[in-house]
C-alpha positions as CSV (number, residue, x, y, z in Angstrom):
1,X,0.0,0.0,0.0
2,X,2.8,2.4,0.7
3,X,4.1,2.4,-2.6
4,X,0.6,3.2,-3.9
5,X,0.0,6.3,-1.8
6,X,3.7,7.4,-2.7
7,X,2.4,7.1,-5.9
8,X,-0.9,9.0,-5.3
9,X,1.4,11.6,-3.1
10,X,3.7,12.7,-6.3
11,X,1.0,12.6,-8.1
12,X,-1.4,15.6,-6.3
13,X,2.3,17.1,-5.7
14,X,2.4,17.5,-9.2
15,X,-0.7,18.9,-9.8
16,X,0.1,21.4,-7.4
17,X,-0.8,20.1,-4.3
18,X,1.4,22.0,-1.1
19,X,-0.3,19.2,0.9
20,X,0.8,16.3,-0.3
21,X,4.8,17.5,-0.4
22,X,4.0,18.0,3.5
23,X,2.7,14.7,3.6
24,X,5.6,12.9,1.9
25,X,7.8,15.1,4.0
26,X,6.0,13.8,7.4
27,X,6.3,10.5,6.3
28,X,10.1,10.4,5.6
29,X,11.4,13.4,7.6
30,X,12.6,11.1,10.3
31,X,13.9,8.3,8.3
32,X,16.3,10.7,6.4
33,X,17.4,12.5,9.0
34,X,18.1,9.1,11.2
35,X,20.2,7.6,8.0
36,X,22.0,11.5,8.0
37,X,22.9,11.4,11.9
38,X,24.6,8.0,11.0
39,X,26.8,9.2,8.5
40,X,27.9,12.6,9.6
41,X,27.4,12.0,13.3
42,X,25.9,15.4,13.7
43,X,22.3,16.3,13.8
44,X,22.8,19.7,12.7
45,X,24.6,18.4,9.6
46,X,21.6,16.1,9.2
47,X,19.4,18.5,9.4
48,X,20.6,20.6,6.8
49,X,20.9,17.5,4.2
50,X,17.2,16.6,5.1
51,X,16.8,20.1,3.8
52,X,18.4,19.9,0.5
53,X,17.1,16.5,-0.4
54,X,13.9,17.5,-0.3
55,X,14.1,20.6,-1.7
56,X,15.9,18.8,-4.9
57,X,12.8,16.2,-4.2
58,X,10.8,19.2,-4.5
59,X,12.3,21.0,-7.8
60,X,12.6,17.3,-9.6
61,X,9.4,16.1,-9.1
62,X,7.9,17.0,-12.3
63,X,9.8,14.4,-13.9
64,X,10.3,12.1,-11.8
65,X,10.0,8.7,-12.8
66,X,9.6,6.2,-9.5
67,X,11.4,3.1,-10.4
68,X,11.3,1.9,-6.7
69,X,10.0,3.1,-3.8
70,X,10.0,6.7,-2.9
71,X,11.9,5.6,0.4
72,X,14.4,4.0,-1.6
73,X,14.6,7.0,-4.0
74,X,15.3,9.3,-0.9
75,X,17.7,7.6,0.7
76,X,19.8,7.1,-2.0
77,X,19.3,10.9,-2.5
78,X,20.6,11.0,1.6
79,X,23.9,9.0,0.9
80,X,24.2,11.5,-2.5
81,X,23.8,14.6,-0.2
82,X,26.1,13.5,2.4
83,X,28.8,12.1,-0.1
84,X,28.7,15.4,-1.9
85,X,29.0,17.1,1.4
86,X,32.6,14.7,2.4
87,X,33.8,15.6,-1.4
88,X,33.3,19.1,-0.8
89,X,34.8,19.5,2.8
90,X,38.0,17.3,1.5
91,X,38.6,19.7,-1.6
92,X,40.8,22.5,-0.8
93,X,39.1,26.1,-1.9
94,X,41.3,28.7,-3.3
95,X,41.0,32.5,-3.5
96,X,41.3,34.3,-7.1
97,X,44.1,36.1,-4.9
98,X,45.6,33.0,-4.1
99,X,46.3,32.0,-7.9
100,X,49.1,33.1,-9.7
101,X,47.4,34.0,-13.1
């Protein structure tokens, strides 16, 4: 049944119902932000990527094409965010006054 009313959810989200983004969002907030915690072992952190994910949930949706589950989409969108958040803390950012162009 779940995968149904996910179904039905992104469906009224795309006709442009605010209701049924909340919906999916009270379904899942605490899921994503339970897998977050785990990987970054800091709520705040978690926080923040439960943020993004669902505002790129949120922007994509018109396209989207479920091929699973809409849990399964969002926590693979969860290990993306936090991923992208290790690349970005390990790459060194440099200053235009820093170069020597």
């Amino acid at each position: 049944m779940s995968f149904i009313e996910d179904k039905l959810l992104l469906w009224r989200m795309r006709r442009g119902d605010a209701e049924a983004l909340g919906s999916i969002y009270e379904k899942y907030r605490k899921t994503v932000v339970s897998v977050a915690v785990v990987m970054l072992g800091d709520r705040g952190a978690a926080e923040d990527v439960l943020h993004d994910v669902f505002v790129r949930f949120a922007e994509r949706a018109p396209e989207l094409e479920l091929k699973t589950s809409l849990k399964g989409y969002l926590m693979t969108a969860v290990v993306n965010a936090v991923r992208s958040r290790y690349r970005q803390a390990a790459s060194p950012t440099v200053g235009l006054d820093e170069l020597n162009l």
